[in-house]
C-alpha positions as CSV (number, residue, x, y, z in Angstrom):
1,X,32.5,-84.5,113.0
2,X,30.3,-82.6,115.5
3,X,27.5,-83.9,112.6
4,X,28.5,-87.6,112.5
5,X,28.6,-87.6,116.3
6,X,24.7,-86.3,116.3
7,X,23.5,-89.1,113.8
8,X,25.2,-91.5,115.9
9,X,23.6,-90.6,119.3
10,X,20.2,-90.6,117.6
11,X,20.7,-94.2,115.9
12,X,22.2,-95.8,119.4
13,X,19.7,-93.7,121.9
14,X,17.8,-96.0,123.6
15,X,15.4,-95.6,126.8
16,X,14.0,-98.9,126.5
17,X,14.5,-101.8,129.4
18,X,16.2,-104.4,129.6
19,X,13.8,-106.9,128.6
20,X,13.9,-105.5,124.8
21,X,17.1,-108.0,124.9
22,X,14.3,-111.2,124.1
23,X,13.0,-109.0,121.0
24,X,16.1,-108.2,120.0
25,X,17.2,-112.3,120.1
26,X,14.2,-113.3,118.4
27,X,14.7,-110.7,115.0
28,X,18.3,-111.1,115.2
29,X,18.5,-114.6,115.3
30,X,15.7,-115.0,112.6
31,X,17.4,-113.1,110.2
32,X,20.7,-114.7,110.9
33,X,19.6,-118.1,110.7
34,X,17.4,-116.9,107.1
35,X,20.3,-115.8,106.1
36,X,22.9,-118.1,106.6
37,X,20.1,-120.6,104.7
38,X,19.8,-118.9,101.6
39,X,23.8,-120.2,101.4
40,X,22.8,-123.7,103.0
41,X,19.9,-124.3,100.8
42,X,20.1,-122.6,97.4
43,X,17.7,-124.2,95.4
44,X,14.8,-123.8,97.9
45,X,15.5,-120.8,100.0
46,X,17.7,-118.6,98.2
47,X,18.2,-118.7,94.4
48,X,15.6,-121.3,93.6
49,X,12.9,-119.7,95.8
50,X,14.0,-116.1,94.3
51,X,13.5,-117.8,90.6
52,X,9.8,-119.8,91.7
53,X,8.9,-116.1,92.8
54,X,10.0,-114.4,89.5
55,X,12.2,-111.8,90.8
56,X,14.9,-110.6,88.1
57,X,18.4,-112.0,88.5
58,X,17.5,-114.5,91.5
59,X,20.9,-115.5,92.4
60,X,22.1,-112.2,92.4
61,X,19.1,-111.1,94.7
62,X,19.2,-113.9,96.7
63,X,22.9,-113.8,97.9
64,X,22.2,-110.3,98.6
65,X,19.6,-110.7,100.6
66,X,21.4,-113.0,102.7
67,X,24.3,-111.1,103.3
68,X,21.9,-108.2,104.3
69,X,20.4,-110.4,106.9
70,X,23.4,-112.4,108.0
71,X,24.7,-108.9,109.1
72,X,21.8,-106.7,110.0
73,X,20.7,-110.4,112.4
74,X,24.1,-109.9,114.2
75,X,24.1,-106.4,114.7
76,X,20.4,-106.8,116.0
77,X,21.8,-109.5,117.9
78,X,24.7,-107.5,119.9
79,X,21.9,-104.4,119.6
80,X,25.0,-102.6,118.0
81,X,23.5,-99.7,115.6
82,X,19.9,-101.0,116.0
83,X,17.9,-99.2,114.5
84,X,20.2,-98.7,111.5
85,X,19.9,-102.6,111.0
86,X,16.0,-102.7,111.3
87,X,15.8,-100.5,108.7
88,X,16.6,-102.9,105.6
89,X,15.3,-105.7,107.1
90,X,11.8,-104.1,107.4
91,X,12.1,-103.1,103.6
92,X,12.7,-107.2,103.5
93,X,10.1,-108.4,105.4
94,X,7.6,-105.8,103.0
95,X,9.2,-106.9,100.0
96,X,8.9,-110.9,101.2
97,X,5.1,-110.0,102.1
98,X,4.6,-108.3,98.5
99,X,6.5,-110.4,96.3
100,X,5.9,-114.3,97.8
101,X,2.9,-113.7,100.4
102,X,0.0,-111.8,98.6
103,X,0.5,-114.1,95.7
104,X,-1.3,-116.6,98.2
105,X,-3.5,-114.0,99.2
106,X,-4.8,-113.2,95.6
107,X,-4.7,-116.9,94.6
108,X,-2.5,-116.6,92.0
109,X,0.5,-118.6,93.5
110,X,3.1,-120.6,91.8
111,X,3.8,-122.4,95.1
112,X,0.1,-122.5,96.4
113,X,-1.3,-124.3,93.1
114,X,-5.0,-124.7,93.9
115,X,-4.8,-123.5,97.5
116,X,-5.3,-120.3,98.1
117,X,-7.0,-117.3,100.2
118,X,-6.9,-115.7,103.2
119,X,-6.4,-118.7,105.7
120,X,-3.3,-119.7,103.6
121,X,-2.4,-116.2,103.3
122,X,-2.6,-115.9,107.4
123,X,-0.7,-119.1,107.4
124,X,2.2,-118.4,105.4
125,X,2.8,-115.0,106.2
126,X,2.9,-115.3,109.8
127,X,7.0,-115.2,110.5
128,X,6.8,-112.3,107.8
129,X,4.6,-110.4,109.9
130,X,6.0,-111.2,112.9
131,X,9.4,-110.2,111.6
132,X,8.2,-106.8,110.3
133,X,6.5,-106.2,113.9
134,X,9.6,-106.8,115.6
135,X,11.8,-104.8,113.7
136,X,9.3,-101.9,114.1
137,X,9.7,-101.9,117.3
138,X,13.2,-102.3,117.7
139,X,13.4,-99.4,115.1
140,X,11.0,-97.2,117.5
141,X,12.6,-98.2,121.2
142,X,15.6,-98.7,120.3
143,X,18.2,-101.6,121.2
144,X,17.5,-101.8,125.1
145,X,19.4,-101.4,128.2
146,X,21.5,-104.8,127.5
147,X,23.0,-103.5,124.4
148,X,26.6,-101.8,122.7
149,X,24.4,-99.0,121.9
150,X,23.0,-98.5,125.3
151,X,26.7,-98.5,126.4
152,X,28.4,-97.1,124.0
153,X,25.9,-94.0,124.4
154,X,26.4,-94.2,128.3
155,X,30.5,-94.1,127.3
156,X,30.4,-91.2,125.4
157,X,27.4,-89.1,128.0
158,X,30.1,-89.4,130.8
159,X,33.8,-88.1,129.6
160,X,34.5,-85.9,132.5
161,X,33.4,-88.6,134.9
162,X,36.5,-90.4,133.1
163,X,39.2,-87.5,133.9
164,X,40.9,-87.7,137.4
165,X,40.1,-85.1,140.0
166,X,43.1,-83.0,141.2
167,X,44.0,-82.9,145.0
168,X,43.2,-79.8,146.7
């Protein structure tokens, strides 16, 4: 136990302000709202952009997807294990970049028939990026001062504040 309870005060430490809050609402709601699509919209942003991009059993792949950011969105969201949640969601903003970005970038793009190169790259690739950035950084500063990690830490740092003086 003594184990568990180390692992869990590194994942929710946190010495970053306040202010992380408008990072953390920007990823988080990114991801949910990617997610949530991939449901919404099959054909063109989950199973049928999976299957346009060639990736093996695409509506296995893309449900999973989306039910890995539907959750790891919220839990950035309420900045509730943070840094746990960035972690597959950077592995999914890589894998977005490899799989339906460079394609662009390399000019050999089933969606980007004839237009191609760096400028489109650049283009298209922008949210990926920006995605990747912003979980980084949640990853490295943690969830923030507003956050269930930042008080559930400050919970758990303060027990015998909690226990009841006895009178003289």
């Amino acid at each position: 136990m003594p184990e568990l309870q180390k692992i869990l005060t590194r994942l929710t430490a946190t010495d970053a302000p306040a202010s992380v809050v408008l990072i953390r609402f920007y990823v988080g709601a990114i991801f949910l709202s990617e997610g949530i699509q991939k449901f919404v919209y099959p054909e063109r942003l989950g199973t049928g952009r999976f299957r346009t991009a060639e990736i093996p059993a695409p509506a296995f792949f893309a449900y999973f997807d989306g039910v890995f950011e539907i959750l790891c969105g919220c839990l950035i969201l309420a900045g509730l294990l943070t840094r746990l949640a960035t972690i597959p969601m950077i592995v999914d903003m890589i894998g977005a970049l490899l799989i339906t970005k460079m394609p662009i970038l390399w000019g050999n793009s089933p969606t980007f028939a004839g237009e191609s190169g760096f400028w489109d790259f650049a283009h298209e690739a922008r949210p990926d990026i920006a995605q990747l950035c912003g979980s980084l950084f949640l990853l490295i500063v943690g969830a923030g001062a507003w956050s269930l990690d930042a008080r559930l830490r400050s919970s758990r740092a303060m027990p015998s504040q909690r226990e009841v003086p006895s009178e003289p």
